[in-house]
VEXMI-868008 format. One record per residue: residue in three letters; y, z, x of N, C-alpha, C in turn. Coordinates in steps of 0.02 Angstrom, whole numbers, plus 50000, padded with zeros to 5 digits. Atoms other than C-alpha are relative to their C-alpha. Layout:
BEGIN
ALAYZXYZXYZX
...
# end
This chain:
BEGIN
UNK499894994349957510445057549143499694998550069
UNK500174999949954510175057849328500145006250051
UNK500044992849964509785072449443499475000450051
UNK500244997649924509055078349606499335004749965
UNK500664994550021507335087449595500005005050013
UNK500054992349991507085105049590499435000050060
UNK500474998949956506195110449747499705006150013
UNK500424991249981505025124649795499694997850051
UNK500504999449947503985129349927499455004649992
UNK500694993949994502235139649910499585000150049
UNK500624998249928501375146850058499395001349962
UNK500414997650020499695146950045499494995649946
UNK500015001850041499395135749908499275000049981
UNK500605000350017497775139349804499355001450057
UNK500714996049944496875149849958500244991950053
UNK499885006049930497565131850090500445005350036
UNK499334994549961498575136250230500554995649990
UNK499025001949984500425132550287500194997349927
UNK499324999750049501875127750154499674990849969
UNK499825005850057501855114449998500554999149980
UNK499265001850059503475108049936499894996049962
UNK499995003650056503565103249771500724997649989
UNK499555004050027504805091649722499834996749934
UNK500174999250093504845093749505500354993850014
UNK499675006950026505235076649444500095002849931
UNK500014998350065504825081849255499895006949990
UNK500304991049975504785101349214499504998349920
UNK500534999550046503295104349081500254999849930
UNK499595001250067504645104548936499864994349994
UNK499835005550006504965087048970499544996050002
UNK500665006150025503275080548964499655002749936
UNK499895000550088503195085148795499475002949963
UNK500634997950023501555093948764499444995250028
UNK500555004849980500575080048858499705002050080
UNK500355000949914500375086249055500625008649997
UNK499864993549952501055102249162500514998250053
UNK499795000749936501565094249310500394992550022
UNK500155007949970502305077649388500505001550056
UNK499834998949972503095081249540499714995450093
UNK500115004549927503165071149744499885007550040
UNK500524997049964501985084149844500054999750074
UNK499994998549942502445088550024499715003050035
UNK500424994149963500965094550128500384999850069
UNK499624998549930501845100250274499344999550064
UNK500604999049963500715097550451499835007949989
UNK500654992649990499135108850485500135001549916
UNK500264996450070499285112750294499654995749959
UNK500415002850089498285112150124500025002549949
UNK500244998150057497945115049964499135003249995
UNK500844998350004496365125449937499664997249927
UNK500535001250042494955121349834500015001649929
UNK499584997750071495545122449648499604996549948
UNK500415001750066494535117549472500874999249963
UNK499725000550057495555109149332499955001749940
UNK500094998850087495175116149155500564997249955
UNK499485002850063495795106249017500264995450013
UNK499245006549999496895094649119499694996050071
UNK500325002149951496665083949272500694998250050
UNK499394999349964497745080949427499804992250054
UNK500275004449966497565063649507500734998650055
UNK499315000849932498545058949681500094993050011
UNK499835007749984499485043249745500235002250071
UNK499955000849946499685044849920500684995250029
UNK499335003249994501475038749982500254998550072
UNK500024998349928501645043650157499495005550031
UNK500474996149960500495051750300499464999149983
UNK500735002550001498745053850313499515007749982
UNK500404992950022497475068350256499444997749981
UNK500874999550020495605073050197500315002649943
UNK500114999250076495335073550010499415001749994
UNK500654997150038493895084149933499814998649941
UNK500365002550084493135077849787499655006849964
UNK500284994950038492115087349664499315003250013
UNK500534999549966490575085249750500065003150081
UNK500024998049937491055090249925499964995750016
UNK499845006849934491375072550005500695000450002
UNK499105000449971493025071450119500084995550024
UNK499815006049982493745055950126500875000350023
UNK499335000849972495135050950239500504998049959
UNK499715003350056496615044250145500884999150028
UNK499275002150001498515035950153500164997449976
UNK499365006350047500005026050103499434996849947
UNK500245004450057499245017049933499295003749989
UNK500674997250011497685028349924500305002949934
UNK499904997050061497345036349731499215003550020
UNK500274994549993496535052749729499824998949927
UNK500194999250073495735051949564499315005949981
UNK500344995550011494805068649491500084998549931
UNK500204999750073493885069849320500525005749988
UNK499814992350031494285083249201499555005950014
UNK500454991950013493685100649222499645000350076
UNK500114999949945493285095349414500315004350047
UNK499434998049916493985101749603499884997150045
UNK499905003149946494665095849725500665002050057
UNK499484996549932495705098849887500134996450046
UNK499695004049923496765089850037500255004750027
UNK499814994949955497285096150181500424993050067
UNK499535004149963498605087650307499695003050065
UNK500124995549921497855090450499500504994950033
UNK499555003649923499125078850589500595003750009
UNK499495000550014500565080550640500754998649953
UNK499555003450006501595071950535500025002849917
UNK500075000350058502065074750338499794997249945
UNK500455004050048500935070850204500374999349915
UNK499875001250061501635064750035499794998449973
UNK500425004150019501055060449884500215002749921
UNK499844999250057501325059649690499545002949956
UNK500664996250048500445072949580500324997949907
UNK499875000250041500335071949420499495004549946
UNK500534994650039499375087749298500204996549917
UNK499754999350081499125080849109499315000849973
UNK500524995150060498055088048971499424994349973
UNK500335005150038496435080648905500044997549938
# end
């Protein structure tokens, strides 16, 4: 089977500002009881994701295009692009935020401990 991704947009995302598009690769059926999420992550400029805790599951990033600050669990913000991996424990938070111009992408992926 081959098919186009389902897309959304959420303002706001988790207390960030400006617009996220999600682009669903797998919907939570289809990962089979193992993860939530796997979807290519569009921080639109000036936006973010706010500051969010994982329970149970963990959400690690791959960085594809553009450039952004990543929050770790501790409060260090590290710059990050193309070939960067966002990696968060379980039961951690963490948060990016796009300040350039330009569109930030990047491959999420939510699965269960």
């Amino acid at each position: 089977m081959v098919r186009k991704p389902e897309v959304k947009v959420v303002e706001g995302l988790r207390g960030g500002k400006g617009s996220v598009e999600f682009h669903y690769i797998l919907s939570e059926e289809e990962l089979n009881g193992h993860g939530k999420m796997y979807a290519m992550l569009r921080i639109l400029p000036h936006s973010s994701i706010g500051r969010h805790q994982h329970v149970g599951n963990t959400d690690p990033y791959y960085i594809l295009n553009g450039h952004g600050i990543f929050e770790d669990n501790d409060g260090t913000r590290t710059q990050v692009g193309p070939g960067d991996v966002c990696v968060i424990n379980f039961n951690e938070s963490h948060s990016i935020e796009n300040p350039t111009d330009e569109n930030l992408d990047l491959m999420a992926l939510i699965y269960f401990e």
